[in-house]
C-alpha positions as CSV (number, residue, x, y, z in Angstrom):
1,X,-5.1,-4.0,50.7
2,X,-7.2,-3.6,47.3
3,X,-10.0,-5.5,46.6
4,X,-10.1,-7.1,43.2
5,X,-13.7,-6.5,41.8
6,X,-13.2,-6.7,38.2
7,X,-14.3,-9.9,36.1
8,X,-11.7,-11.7,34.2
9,X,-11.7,-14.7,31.8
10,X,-9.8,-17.6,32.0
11,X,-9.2,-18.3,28.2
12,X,-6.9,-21.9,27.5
13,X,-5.4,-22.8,24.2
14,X,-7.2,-26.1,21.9
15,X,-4.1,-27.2,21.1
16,X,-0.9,-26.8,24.0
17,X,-3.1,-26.3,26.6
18,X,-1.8,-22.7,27.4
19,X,-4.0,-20.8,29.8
20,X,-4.2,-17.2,30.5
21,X,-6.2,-15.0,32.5
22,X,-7.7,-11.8,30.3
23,X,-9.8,-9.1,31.6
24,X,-13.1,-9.4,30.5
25,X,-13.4,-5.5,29.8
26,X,-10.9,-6.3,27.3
27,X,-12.4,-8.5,25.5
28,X,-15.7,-7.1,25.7
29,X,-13.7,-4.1,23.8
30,X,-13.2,-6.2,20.8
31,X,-15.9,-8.8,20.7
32,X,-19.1,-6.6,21.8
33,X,-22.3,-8.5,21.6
34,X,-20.7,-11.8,21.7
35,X,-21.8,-14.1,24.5
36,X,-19.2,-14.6,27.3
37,X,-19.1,-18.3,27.0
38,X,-18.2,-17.6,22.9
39,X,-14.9,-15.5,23.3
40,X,-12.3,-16.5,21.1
41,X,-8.3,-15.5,20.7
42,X,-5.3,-16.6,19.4
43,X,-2.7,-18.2,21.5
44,X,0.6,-16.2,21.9
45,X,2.3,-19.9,22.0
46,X,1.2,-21.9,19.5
47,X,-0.9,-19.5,17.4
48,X,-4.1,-21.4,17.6
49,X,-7.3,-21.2,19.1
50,X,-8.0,-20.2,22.6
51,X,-11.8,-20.4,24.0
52,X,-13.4,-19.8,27.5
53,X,-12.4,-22.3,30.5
54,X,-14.3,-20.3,32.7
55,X,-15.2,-16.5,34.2
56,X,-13.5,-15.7,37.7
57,X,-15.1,-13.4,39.7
């Protein structure tokens, strides 16, 4: 059994409410220096914004 140690970021959609869970390595990849709680992406639904619903551990 492996143990899951890496951090990853719940992100949910503003508009359809579509969540997804993103590996916050990832996104520290394209957004260094930004502030966790200020992560931002596009939704692959709807196209719209998608913002932080909280870090899992």
């Amino acid at each position: 059994m492996t143990e899951h140690t890496e951090k990853d970021v719940l992100m949910k959609c503003t508009k359809c409410g579509y969540e997804e869970e993103v590996p916050r390595w990832l996104i520290d990849e394209l957004f260094p220096n930004v502030p966790e709680e200020n992560y931002m992406m596009h939704c692959p639904e709807c196209d719209h914004k998608m913002i932080v619903k909280k870090i899992i551990q």
